[in-house]
Gaussian input, Z-matrix of N, CA and C with variables (Angstrom, degrees):
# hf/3-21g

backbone

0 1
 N
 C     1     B1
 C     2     B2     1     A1
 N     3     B3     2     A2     1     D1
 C     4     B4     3     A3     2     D2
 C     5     B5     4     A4     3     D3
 N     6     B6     5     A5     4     D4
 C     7     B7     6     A6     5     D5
 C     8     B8     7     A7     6     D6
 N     9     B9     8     A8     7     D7
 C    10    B10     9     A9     8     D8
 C    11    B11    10    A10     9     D9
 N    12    B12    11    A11    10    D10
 C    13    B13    12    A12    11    D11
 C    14    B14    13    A13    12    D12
 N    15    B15    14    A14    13    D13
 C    16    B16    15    A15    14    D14
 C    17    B17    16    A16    15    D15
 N    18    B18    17    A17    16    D16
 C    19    B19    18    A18    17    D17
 C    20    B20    19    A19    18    D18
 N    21    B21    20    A20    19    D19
 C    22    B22    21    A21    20    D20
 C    23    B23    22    A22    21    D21
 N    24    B24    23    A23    22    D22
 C    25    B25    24    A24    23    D23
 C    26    B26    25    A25    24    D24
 N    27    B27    26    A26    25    D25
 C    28    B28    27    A27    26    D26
 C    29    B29    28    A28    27    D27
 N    30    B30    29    A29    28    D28
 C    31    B31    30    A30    29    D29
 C    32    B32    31    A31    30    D30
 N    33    B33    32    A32    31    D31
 C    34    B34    33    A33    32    D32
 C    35    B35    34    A34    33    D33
 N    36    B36    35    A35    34    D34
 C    37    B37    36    A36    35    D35
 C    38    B38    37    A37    36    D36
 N    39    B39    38    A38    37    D37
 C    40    B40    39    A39    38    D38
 C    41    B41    40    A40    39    D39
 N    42    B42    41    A41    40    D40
 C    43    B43    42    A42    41    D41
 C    44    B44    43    A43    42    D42
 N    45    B45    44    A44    43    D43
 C    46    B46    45    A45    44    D44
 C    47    B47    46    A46    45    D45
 N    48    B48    47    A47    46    D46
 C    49    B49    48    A48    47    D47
 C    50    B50    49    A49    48    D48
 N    51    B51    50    A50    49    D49
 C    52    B52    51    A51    50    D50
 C    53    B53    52    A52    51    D51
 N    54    B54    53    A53    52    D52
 C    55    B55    54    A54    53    D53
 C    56    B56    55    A55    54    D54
 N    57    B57    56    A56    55    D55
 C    58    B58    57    A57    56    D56
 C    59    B59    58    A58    57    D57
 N    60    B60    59    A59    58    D58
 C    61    B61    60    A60    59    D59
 C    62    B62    61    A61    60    D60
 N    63    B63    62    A62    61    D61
 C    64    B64    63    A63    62    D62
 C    65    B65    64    A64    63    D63
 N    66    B66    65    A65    64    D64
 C    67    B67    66    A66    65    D65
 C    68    B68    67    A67    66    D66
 N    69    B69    68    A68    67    D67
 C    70    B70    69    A69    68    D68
 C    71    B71    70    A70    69    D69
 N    72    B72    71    A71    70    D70
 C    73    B73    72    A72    71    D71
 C    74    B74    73    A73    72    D72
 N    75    B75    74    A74    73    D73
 C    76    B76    75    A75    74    D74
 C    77    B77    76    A76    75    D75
 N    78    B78    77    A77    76    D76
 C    79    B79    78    A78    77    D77
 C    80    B80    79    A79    78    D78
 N    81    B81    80    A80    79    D79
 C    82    B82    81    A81    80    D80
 C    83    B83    82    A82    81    D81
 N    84    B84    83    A83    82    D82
 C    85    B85    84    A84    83    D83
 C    86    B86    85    A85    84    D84
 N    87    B87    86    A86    85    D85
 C    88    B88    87    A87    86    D86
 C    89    B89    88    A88    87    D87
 N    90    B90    89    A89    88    D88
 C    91    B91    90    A90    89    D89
 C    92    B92    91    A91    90    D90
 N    93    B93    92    A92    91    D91
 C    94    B94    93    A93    92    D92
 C    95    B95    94    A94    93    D93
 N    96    B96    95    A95    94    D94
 C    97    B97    96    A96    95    D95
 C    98    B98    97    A97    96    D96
 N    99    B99    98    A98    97    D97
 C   100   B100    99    A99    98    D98
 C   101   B101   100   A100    99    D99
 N   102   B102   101   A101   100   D100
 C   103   B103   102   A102   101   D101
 C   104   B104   103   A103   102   D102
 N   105   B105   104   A104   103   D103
 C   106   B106   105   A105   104   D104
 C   107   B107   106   A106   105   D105
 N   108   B108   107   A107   106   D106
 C   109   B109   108   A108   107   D107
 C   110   B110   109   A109   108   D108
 N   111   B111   110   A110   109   D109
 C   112   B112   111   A111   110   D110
 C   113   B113   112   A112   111   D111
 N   114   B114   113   A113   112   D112
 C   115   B115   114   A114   113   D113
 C   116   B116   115   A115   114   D114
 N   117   B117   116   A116   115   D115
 C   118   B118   117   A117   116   D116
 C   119   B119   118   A118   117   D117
 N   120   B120   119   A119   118   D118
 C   121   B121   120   A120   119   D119
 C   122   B122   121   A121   120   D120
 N   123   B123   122   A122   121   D121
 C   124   B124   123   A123   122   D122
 C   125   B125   124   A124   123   D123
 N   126   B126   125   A125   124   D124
 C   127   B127   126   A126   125   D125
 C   128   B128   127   A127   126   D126
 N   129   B129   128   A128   127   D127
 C   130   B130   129   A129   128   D128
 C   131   B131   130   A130   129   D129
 N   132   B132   131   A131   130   D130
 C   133   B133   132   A132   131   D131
 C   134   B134   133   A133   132   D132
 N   135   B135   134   A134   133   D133
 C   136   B136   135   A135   134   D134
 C   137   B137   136   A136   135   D135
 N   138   B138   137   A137   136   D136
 C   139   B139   138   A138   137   D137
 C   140   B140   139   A139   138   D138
 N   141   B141   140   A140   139   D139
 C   142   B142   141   A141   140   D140
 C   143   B143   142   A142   141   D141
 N   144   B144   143   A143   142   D142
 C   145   B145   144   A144   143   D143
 C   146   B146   145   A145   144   D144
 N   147   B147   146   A146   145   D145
 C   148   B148   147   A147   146   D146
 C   149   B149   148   A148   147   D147
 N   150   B150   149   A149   148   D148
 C   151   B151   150   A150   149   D149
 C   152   B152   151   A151   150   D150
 N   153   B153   152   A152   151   D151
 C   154   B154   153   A153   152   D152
 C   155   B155   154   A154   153   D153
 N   156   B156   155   A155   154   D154
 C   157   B157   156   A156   155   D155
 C   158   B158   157   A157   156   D156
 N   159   B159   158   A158   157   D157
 C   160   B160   159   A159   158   D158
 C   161   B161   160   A160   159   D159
 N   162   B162   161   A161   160   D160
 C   163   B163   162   A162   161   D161
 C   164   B164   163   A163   162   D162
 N   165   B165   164   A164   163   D163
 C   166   B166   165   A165   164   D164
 C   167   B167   166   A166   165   D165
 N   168   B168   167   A167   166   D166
 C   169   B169   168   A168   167   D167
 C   170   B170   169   A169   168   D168
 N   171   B171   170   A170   169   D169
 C   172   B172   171   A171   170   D170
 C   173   B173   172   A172   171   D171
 N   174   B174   173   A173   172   D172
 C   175   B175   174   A174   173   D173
 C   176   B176   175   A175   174   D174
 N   177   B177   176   A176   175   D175
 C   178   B178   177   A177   176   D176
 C   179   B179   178   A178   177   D177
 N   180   B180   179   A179   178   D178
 C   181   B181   180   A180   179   D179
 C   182   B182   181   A181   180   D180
 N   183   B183   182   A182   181   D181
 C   184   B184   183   A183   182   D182
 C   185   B185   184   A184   183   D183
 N   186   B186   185   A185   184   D184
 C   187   B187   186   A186   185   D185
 C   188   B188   187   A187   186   D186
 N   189   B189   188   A188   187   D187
 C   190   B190   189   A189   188   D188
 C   191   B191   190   A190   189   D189
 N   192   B192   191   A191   190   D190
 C   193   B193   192   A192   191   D191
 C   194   B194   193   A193   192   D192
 N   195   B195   194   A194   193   D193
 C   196   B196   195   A195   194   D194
 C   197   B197   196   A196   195   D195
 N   198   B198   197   A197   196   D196
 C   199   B199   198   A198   197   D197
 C   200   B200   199   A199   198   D198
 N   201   B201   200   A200   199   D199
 C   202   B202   201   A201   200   D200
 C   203   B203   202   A202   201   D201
 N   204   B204   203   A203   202   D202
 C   205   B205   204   A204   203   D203
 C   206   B206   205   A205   204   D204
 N   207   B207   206   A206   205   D205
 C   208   B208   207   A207   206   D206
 C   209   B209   208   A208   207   D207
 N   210   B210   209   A209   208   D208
 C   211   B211   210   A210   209   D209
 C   212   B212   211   A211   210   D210
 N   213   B213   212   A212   211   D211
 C   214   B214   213   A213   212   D212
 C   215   B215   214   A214   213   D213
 N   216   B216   215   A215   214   D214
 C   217   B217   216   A216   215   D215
 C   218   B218   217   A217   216   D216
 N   219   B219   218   A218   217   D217
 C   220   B220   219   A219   218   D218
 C   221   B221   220   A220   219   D219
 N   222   B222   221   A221   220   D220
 C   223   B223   222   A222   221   D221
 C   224   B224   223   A223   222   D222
 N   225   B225   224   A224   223   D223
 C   226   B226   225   A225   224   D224
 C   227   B227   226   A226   225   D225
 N   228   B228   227   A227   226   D226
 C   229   B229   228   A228   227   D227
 C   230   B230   229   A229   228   D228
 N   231   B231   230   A230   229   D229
 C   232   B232   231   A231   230   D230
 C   233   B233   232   A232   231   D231
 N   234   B234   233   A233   232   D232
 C   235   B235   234   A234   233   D233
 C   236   B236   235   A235   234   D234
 N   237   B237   236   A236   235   D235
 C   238   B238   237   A237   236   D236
 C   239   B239   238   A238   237   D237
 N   240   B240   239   A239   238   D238
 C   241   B241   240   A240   239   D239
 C   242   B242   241   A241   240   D240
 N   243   B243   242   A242   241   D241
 C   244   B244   243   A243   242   D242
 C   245   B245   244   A244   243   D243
 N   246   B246   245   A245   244   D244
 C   247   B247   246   A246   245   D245
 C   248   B248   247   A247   246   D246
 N   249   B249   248   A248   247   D247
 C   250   B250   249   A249   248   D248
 C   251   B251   250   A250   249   D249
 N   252   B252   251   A251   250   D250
 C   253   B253   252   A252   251   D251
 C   254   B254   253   A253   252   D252
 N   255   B255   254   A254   253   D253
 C   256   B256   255   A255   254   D254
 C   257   B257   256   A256   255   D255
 N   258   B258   257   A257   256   D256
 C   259   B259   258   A258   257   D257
 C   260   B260   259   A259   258   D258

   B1=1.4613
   B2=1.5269
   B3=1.3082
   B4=2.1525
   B5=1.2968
   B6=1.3018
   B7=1.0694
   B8=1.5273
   B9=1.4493
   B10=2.0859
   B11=0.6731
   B12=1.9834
   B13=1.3890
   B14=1.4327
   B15=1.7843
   B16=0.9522
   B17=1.3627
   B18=1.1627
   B19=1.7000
   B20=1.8321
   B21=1.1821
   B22=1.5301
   B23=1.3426
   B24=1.3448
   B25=1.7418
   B26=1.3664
   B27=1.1520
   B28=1.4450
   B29=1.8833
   B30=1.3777
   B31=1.0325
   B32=2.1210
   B33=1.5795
   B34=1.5032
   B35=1.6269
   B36=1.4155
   B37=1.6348
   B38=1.7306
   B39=1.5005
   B40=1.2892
   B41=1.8003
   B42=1.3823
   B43=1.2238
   B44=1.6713
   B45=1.5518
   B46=1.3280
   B47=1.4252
   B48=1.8355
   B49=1.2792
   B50=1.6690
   B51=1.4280
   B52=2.0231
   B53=1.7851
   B54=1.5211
   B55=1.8018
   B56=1.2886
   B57=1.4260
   B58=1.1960
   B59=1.6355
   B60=1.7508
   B61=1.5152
   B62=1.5749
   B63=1.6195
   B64=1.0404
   B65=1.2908
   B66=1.4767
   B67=1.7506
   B68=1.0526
   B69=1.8614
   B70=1.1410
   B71=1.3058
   B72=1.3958
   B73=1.4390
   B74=1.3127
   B75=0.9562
   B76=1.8368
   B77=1.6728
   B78=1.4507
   B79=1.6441
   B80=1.1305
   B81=1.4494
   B82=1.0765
   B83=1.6401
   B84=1.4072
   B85=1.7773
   B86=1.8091
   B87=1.4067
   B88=1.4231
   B89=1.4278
   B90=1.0062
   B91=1.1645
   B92=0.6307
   B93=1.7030
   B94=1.5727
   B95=1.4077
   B96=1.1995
   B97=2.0859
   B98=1.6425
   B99=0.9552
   B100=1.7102
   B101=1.4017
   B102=1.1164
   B103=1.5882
   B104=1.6380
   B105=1.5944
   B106=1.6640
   B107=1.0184
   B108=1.2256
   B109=1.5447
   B110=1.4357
   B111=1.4113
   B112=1.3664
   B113=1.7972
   B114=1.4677
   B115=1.4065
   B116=1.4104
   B117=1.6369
   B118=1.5911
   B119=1.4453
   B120=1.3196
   B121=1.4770
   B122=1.4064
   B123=1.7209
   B124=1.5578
   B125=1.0030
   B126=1.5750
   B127=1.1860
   B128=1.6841
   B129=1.1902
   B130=1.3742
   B131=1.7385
   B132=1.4284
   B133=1.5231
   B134=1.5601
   B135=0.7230
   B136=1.7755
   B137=1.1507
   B138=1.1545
   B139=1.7557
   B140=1.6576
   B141=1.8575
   B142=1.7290
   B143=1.1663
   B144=1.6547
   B145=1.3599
   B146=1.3924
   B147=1.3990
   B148=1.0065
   B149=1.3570
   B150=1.6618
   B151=1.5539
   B152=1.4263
   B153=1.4200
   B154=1.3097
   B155=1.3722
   B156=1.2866
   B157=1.1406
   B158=1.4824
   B159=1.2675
   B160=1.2453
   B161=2.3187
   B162=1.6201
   B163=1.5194
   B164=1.6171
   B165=1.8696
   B166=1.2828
   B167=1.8281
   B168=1.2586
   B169=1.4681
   B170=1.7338
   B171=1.0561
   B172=1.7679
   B173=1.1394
   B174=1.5649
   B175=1.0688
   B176=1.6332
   B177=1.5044
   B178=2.0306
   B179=1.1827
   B180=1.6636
   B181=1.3819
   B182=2.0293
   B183=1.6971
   B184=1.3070
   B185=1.5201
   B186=1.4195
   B187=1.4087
   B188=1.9155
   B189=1.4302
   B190=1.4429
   B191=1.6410
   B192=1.6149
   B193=1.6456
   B194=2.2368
   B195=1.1853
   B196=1.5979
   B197=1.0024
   B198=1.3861
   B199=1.3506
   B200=1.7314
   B201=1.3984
   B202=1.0459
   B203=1.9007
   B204=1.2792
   B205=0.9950
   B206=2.0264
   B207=1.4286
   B208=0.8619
   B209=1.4597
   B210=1.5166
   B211=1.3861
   B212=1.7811
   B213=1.2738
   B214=1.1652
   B215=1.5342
   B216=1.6218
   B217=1.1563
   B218=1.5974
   B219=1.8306
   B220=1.3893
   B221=1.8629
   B222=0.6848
   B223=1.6113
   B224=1.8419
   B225=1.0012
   B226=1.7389
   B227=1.4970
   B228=1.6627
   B229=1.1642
   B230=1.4166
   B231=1.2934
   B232=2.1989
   B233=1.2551
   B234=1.7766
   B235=1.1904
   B236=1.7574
   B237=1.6592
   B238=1.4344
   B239=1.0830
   B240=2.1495
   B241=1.3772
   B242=1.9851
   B243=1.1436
   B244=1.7348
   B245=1.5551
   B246=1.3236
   B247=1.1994
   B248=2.1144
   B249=1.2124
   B250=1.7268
   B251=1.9438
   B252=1.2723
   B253=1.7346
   B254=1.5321
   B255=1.2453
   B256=1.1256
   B257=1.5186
   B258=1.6927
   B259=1.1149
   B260=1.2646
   A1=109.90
   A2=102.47
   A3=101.71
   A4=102.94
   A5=116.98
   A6=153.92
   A7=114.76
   A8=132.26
   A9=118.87
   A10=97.72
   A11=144.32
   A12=123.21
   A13=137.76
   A14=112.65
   A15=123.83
   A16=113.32
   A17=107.94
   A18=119.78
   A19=107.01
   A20=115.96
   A21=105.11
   A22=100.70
   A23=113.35
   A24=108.14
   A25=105.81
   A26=137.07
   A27=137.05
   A28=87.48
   A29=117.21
   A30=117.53
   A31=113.58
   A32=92.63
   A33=113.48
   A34=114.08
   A35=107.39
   A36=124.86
   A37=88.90
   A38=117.51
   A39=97.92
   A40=112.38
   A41=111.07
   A42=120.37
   A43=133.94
   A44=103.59
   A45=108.59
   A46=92.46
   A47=139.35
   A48=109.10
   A49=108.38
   A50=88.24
   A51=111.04
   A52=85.64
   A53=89.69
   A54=96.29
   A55=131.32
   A56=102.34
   A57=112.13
   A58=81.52
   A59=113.79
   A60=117.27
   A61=128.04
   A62=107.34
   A63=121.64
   A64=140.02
   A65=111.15
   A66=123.48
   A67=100.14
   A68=122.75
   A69=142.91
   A70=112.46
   A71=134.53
   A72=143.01
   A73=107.43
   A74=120.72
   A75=121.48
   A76=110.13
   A77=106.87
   A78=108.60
   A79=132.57
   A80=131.16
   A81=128.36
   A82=109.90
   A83=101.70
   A84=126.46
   A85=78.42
   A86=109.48
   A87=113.59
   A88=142.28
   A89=135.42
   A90=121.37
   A91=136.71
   A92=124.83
   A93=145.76
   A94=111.29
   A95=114.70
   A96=108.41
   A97=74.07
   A98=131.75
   A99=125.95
   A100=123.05
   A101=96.70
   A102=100.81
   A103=100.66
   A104=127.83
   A105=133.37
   A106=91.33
   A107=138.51
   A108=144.97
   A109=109.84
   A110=110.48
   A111=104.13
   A112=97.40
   A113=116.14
   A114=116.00
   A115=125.64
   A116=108.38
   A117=139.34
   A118=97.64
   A119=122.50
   A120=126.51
   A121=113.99
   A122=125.70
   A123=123.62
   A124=135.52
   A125=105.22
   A126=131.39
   A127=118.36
   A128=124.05
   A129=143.92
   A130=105.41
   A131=106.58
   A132=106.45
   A133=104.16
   A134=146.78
   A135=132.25
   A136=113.46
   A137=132.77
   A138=127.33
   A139=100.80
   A140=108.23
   A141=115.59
   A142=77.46
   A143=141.39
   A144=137.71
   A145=105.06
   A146=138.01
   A147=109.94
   A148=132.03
   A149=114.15
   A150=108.02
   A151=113.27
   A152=116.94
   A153=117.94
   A154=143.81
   A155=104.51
   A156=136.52
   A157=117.58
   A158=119.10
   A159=119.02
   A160=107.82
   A161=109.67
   A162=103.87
   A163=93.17
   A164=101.39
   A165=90.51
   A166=66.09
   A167=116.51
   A168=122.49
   A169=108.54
   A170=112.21
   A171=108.83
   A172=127.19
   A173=114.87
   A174=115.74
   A175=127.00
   A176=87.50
   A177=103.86
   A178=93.85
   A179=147.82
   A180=135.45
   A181=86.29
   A182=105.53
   A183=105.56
   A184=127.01
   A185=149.78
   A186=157.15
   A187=103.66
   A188=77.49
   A189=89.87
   A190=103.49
   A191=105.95
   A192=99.98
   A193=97.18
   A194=95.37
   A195=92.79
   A196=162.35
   A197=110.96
   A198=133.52
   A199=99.84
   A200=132.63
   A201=115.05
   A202=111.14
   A203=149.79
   A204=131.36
   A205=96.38
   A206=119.55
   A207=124.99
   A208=128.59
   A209=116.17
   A210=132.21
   A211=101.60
   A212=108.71
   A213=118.30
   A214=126.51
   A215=124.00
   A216=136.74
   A217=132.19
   A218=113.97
   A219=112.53
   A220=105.61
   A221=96.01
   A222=101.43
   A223=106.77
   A224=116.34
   A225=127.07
   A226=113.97
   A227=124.92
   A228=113.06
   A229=112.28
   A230=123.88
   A231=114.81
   A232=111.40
   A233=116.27
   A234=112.48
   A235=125.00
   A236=94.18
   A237=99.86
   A238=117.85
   A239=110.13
   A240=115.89
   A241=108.62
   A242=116.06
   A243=105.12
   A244=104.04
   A245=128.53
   A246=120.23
   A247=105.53
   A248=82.33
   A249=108.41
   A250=84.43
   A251=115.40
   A252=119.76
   A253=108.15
   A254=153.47
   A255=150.12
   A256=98.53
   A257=123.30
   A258=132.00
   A259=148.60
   D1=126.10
   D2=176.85
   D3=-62.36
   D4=162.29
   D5=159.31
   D6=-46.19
   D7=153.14
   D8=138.38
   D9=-57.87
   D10=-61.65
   D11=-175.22
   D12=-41.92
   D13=-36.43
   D14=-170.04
   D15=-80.38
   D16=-46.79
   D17=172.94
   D18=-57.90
   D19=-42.00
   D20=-179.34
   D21=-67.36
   D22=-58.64
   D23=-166.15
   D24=-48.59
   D25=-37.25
   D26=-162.34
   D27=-77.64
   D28=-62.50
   D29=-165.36
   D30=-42.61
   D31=-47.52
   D32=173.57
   D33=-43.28
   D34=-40.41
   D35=-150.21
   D36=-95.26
   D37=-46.72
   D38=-171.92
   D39=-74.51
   D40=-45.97
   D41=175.98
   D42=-41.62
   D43=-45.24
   D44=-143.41
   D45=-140.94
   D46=-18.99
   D47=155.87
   D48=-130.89
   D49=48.10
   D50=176.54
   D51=27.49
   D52=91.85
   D53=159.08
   D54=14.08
   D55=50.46
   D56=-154.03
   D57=-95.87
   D58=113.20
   D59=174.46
   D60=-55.08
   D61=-41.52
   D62=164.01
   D63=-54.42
   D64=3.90
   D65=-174.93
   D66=-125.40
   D67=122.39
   D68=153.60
   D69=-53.01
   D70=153.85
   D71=137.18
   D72=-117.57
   D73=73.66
   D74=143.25
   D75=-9.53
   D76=131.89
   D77=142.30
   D78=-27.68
   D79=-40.90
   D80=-160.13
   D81=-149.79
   D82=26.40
   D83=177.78
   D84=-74.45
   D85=126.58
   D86=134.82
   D87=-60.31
   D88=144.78
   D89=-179.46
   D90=-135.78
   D91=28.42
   D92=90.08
   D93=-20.37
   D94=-58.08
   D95=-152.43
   D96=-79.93
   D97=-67.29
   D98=-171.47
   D99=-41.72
   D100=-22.00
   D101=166.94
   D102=78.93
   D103=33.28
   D104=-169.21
   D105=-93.92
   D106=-43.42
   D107=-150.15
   D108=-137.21
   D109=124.45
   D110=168.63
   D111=-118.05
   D112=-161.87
   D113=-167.10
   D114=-77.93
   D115=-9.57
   D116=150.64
   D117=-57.15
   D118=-72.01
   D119=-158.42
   D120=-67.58
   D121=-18.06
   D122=166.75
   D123=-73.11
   D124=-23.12
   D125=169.13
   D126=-63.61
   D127=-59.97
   D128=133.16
   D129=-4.99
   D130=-88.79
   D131=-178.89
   D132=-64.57
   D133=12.41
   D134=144.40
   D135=-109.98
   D136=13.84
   D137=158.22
   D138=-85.11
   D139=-41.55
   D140=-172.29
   D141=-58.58
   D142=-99.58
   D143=-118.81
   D144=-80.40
   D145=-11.89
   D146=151.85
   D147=-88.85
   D148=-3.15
   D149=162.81
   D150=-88.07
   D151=-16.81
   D152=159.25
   D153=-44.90
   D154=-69.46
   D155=174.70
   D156=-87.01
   D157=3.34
   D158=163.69
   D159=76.61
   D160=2.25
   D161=-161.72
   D162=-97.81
   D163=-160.58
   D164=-159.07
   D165=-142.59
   D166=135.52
   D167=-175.78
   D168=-108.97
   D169=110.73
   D170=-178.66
   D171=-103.96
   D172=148.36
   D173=-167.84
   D174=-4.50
   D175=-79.14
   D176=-173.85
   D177=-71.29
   D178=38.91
   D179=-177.38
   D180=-113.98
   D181=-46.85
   D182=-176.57
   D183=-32.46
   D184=2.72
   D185=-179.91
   D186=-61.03
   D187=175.05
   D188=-167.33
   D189=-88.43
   D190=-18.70
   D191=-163.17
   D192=-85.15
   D193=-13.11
   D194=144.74
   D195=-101.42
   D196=-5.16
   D197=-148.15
   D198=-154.27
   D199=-0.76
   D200=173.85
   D201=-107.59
   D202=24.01
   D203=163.45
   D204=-149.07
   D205=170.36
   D206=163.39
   D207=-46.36
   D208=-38.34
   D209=-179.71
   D210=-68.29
   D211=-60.97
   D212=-170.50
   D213=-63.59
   D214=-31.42
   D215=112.61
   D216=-7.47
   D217=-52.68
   D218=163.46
   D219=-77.37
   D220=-71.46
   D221=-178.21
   D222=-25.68
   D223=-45.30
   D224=175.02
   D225=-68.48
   D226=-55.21
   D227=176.53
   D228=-75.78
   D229=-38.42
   D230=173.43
   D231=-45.11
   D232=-38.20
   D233=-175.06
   D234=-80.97
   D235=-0.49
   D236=-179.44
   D237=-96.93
   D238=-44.98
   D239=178.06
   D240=-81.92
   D241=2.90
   D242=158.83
   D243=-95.68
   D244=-12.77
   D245=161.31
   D246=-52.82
   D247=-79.08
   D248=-168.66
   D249=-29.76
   D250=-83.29
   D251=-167.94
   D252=-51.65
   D253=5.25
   D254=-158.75
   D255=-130.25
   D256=-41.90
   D257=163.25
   D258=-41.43

């Protein structure tokens, strides 16, 4: 079973630098400072993870300390879908 990491990076890689083999995404590559995502492209990754992942992303959830690296991305959806199952 993939990862959130794995599924975003793939998601990142097909979307946004056309499978481009040669480009790393680090865990903890921003993607702002990387220039992967601009304010078009966040928008994008919260339509995937919430059709993905089944969550519901809110307003004050949009920040960077969730939504700007792969790590931070995992750390945001565990903390949403053990919300959702615990609920």
């Amino acid at each position: 079973m993939q990862s959130v990491k794995d599924k975003v990076r793939a998601f990142l890689l097909e979307n946004f630098l056309m499978g481009a083999g040669d480009q790393e995404i680090r865990d903890e590559t921003s993607f702002m400072e990387s220039h992967i995502l601009d304010s078009t492209g966040f928008i994008e990754l919260i339509s995937y993870l919430e059709e993905q992942f089944q969550i519901q992303v809110n307003d004050d959830e949009m920040v960077p300390d969730n939504l700007d690296s792969l790590s931070n991305v995992e750390q945001f959806v565990s903390g949403k879908l053990a919300a959702v199952t615990s609920g």
